[in-house]
VOBA-1610 file (N, C-alpha, C; in pm, whole numbers, padded with zeros to 5 digits, always signed):
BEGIN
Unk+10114-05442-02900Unk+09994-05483-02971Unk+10016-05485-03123Unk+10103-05360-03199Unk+10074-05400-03293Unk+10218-05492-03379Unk+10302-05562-03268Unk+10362-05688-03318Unk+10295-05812-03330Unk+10196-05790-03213Unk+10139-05923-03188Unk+10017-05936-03356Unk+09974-05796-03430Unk+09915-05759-03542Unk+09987-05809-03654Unk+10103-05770-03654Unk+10206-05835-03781Unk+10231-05905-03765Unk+10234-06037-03646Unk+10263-06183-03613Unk+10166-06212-03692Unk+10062-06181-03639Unk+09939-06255-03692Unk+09888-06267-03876Unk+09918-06135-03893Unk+09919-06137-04055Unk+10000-06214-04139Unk+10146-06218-04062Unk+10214-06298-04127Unk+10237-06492-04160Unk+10164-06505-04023Unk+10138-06645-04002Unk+10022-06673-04062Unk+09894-06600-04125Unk+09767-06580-04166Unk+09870-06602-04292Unk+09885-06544-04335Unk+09946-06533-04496Unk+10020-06643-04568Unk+10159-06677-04477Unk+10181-06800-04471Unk+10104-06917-04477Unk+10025-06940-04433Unk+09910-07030-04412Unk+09833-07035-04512Unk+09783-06921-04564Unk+09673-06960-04648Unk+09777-06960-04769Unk+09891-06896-04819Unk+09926-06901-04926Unk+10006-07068-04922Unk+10052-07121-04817Unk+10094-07289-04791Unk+09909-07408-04901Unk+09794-07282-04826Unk+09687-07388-04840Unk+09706-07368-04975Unk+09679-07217-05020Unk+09585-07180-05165Unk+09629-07133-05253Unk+09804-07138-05273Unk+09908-07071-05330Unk+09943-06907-05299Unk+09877-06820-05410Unk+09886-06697-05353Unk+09810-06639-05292Unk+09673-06737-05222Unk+09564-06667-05177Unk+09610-06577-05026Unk+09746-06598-04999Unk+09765-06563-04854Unk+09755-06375-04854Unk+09773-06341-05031Unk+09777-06194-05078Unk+09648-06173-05037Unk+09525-06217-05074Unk+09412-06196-05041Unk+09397-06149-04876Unk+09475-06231-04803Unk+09421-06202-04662Unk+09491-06104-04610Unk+09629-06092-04687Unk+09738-05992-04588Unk+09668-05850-04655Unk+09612-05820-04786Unk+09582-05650-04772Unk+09490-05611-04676Unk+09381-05681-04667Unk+09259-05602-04563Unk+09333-05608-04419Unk+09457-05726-04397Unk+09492-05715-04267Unk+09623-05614-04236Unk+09639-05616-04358Unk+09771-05459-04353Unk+09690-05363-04362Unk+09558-05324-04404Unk+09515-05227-04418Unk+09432-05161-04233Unk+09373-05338-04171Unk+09340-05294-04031Unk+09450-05241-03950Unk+09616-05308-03977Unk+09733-05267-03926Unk+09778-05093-03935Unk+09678-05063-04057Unk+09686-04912-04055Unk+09814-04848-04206Unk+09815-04987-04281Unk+09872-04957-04372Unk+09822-04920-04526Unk+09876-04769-04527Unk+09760-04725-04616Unk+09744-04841-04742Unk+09605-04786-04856Unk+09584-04911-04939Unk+09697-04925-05048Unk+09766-04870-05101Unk+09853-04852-05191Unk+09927-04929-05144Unk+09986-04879-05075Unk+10117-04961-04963Unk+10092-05078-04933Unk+09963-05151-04909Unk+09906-05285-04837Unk+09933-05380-04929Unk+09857-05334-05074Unk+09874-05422-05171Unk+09999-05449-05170Unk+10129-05358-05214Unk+10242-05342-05276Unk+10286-05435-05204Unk+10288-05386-05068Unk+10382-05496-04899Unk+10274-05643-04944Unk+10168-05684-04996Unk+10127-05791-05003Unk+10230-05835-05112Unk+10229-05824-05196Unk+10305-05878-05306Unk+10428-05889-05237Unk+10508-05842-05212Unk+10656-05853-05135Unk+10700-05969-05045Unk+10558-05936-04915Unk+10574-06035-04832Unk+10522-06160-04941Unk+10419-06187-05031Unk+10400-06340-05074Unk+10552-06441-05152Unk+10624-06302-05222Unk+10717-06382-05291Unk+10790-06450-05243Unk+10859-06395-05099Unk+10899-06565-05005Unk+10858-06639-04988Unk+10718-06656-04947Unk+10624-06737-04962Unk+10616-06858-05045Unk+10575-06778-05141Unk+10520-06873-05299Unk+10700-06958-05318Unk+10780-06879-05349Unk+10920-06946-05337Unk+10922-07043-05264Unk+10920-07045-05150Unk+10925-07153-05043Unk+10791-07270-05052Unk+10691-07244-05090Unk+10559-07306-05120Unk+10551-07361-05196Unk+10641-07302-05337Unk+10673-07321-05489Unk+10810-07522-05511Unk+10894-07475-05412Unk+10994-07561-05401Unk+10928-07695-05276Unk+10856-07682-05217Unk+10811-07773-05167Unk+10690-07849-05206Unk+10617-07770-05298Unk+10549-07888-05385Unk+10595-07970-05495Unk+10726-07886-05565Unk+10816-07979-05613Unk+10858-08035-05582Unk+10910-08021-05460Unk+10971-08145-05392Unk+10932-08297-05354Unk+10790-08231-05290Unk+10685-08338-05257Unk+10637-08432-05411Unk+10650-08370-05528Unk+10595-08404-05640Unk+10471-08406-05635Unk+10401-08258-05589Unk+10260-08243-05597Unk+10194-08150-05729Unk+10345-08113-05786Unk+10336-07993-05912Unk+10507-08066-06004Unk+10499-07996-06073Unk+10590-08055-06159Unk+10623-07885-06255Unk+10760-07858-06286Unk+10795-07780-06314Unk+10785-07764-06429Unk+10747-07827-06522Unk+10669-07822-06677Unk+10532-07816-06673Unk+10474-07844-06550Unk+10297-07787-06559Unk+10306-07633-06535Unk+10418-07609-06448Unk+10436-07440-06399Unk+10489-07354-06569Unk+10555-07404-06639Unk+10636-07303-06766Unk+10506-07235-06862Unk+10412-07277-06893Unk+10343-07244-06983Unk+10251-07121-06925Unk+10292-07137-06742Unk+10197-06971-06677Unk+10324-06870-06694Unk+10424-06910-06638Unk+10533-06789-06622Unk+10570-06673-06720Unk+10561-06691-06876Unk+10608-06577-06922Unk+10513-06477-06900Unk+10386-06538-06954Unk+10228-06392-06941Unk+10235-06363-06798Unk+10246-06443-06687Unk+10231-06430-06548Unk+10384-06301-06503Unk+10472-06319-06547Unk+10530-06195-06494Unk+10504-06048-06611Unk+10435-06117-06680Unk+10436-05979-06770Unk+10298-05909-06735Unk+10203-06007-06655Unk+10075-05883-06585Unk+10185-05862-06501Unk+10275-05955-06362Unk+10325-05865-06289Unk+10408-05759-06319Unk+10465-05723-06381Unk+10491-05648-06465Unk+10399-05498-06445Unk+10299-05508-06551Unk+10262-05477-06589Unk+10135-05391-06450Unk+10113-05456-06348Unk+10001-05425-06271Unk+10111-05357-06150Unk+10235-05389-06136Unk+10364-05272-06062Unk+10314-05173-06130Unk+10338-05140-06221Unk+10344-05040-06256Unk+10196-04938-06285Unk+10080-05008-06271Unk+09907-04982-06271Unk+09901-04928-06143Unk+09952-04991-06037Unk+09917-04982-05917Unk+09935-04841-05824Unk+10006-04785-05919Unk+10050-04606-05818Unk+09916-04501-05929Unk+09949-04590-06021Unk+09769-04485-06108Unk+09670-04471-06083Unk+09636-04628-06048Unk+09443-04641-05980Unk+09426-04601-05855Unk+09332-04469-05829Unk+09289-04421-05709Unk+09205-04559-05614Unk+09228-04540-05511Unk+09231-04593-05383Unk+09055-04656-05410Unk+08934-04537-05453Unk+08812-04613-05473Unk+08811-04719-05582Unk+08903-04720-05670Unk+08882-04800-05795Unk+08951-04969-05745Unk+09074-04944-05680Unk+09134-04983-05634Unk+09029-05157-05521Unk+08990-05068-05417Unk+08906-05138-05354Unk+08803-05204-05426Unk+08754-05150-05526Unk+08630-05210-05618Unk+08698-05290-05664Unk+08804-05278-05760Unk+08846-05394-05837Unk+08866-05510-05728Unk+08954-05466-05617Unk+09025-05585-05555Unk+08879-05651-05491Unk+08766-05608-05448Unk+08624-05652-05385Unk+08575-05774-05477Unk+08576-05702-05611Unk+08511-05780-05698Unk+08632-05906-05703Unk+08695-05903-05716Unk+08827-06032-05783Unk+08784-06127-05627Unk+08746-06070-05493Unk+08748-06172-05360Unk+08608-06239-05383Unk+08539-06142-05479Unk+08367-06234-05426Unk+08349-06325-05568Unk+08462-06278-05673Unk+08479-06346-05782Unk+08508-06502-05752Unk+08628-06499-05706Unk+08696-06621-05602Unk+08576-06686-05514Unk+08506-06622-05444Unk+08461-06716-05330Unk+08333-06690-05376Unk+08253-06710-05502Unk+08157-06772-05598Unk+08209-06902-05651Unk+08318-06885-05695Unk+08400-06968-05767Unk+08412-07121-05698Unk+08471-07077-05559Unk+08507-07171-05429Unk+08394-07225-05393Unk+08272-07140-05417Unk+08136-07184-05344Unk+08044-07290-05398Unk+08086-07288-05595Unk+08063-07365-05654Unk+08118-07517-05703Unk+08216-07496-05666Unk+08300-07574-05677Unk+08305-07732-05613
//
Protein backbone atom coordinates (compact mmCIF):
# COMPACT_ATOMS: atom_id res chain seq x y z
CA UNK A 1 0.00 0.00 0.00
CA UNK A 2 2.34 2.40 0.72
CA UNK A 3 4.22 1.95 -2.86
CA UNK A 4 1.15 2.13 -4.50
CA UNK A 5 1.21 5.92 -2.08
CA UNK A 6 4.58 6.99 -3.55
CA UNK A 7 3.48 5.88 -7.12
CA UNK A 8 0.86 8.05 -6.80
CA UNK A 9 2.61 11.17 -5.43
CA UNK A 10 5.07 10.88 -7.80
CA UNK A 11 3.01 10.70 -10.94
CA UNK A 12 0.71 13.58 -9.13
CA UNK A 13 3.84 15.71 -9.03
CA UNK A 14 5.10 14.99 -12.29
CA UNK A 15 1.94 15.99 -13.71
CA UNK A 16 1.12 18.95 -12.21
CA UNK A 17 4.69 20.28 -12.25
CA UNK A 18 4.58 19.09 -16.53
CA UNK A 19 1.06 21.38 -16.22
CA UNK A 20 2.15 24.33 -13.77
CA UNK A 21 5.93 24.27 -13.60
CA UNK A 22 6.76 23.89 -9.96
CA UNK A 23 3.27 23.60 -8.81
CA UNK A 24 3.81 19.70 -8.59
CA UNK A 25 5.81 20.99 -4.99
CA UNK A 26 2.51 22.17 -3.94
CA UNK A 27 0.87 18.76 -4.22
CA UNK A 28 3.79 16.41 -3.21
CA UNK A 29 4.10 18.08 0.61
CA UNK A 30 0.50 17.47 1.92
CA UNK A 31 0.91 14.06 -0.01
CA UNK A 32 4.32 13.22 1.65
CA UNK A 33 2.97 14.44 4.65
CA UNK A 34 -0.43 11.83 4.32
CA UNK A 35 2.55 9.22 3.36
CA UNK A 36 3.60 9.93 6.94
CA UNK A 37 6.50 12.07 6.14
CA UNK A 38 7.19 14.30 8.81
CA UNK A 39 6.67 18.24 7.74
CA UNK A 40 10.25 19.27 7.63
CA UNK A 41 11.24 16.35 5.68
CA UNK A 42 8.07 16.68 3.16
CA UNK A 43 8.95 20.03 2.12
CA UNK A 44 12.78 19.31 1.85
CA UNK A 45 11.93 15.64 -0.24
CA UNK A 46 9.48 18.15 -2.23
CA UNK A 47 12.15 20.28 -3.43
CA UNK A 48 14.46 17.26 -4.34
CA UNK A 49 11.96 15.22 -5.98
CA UNK A 50 10.80 18.64 -8.25
CA UNK A 51 14.40 19.36 -9.47
CA UNK A 52 14.23 16.37 -11.91
CA UNK A 53 11.26 17.44 -12.75
CA UNK A 54 11.54 21.12 -13.56
CA UNK A 55 14.97 19.94 -15.43
CA UNK A 56 13.19 17.67 -17.57
CA UNK A 57 10.01 20.13 -17.90
CA UNK A 58 12.61 22.99 -18.19
CA UNK A 59 14.39 21.31 -21.48
CA UNK A 60 11.25 20.36 -23.08
CA UNK A 61 9.69 23.59 -23.27
CA UNK A 62 12.78 24.69 -24.81
CA UNK A 63 12.73 22.37 -26.97
CA UNK A 64 9.18 22.70 -28.04
CA UNK A 65 9.96 26.61 -28.18
CA UNK A 66 7.28 27.32 -25.68
CA UNK A 67 9.95 29.36 -23.35
CA UNK A 68 13.09 30.64 -24.57
CA UNK A 69 16.22 30.67 -22.47
CA UNK A 70 16.65 34.51 -22.30
CA UNK A 71 13.01 34.93 -20.93
CA UNK A 72 14.34 32.30 -18.12
CA UNK A 73 18.04 34.51 -17.22
CA UNK A 74 16.64 37.55 -15.66
CA UNK A 75 14.67 34.93 -12.78
CA UNK A 76 17.77 32.72 -12.09
CA UNK A 77 20.27 34.72 -10.13
CA UNK A 78 17.54 36.13 -7.22
CA UNK A 79 15.72 32.67 -7.80
CA UNK A 80 18.63 30.53 -6.48
CA UNK A 81 19.58 33.00 -4.00
CA UNK A 82 15.87 32.66 -2.11
CA UNK A 83 16.75 28.95 -2.84
CA UNK A 84 19.49 29.45 -1.17
CA UNK A 85 18.49 31.19 1.21
CA UNK A 86 14.95 29.34 2.31
CA UNK A 87 17.51 25.70 2.57
CA UNK A 88 18.77 27.09 4.94
CA UNK A 89 15.23 28.93 6.82
CA UNK A 90 13.73 25.73 6.59
CA UNK A 91 15.35 23.62 9.73
CA UNK A 92 14.52 27.15 11.88
CA UNK A 93 10.77 27.63 11.30
CA UNK A 94 8.77 25.45 13.70
CA UNK A 95 6.39 23.08 12.06
CA UNK A 96 3.14 25.66 13.17
CA UNK A 97 4.72 28.58 11.35
CA UNK A 98 5.72 26.43 8.77
CA UNK A 99 2.14 25.15 7.82
CA UNK A 100 0.77 28.77 8.10
CA UNK A 101 3.15 30.17 5.83
CA UNK A 102 2.96 27.26 3.31
CA UNK A 103 -1.41 27.52 3.78
CA UNK A 104 -1.30 31.01 3.08
CA UNK A 105 1.19 30.91 -0.23
CA UNK A 106 -1.73 27.72 -1.55
CA UNK A 107 -4.87 29.99 -0.97
CA UNK A 108 -2.58 32.91 -2.19
CA UNK A 109 -2.19 30.90 -5.55
CA UNK A 110 -5.66 29.61 -5.90
CA UNK A 111 -7.22 33.36 -5.38
CA UNK A 112 -4.84 34.21 -7.88
CA UNK A 113 -5.93 31.12 -10.32
CA UNK A 114 -9.54 31.92 -9.38
CA UNK A 115 -9.22 35.31 -10.72
CA UNK A 116 -7.59 34.92 -13.41
Amino acid sequence: MKSLKLIIIGLASGLLNGFFGAGGGIMAVPLLQKAGVPTEKSHATSIAVILPLTLVSSLLYLKLGSATLNQALPYIPLGLAGAIAGSFLLPRIKTKWLHKIFGVIVLYSAVRLFFS
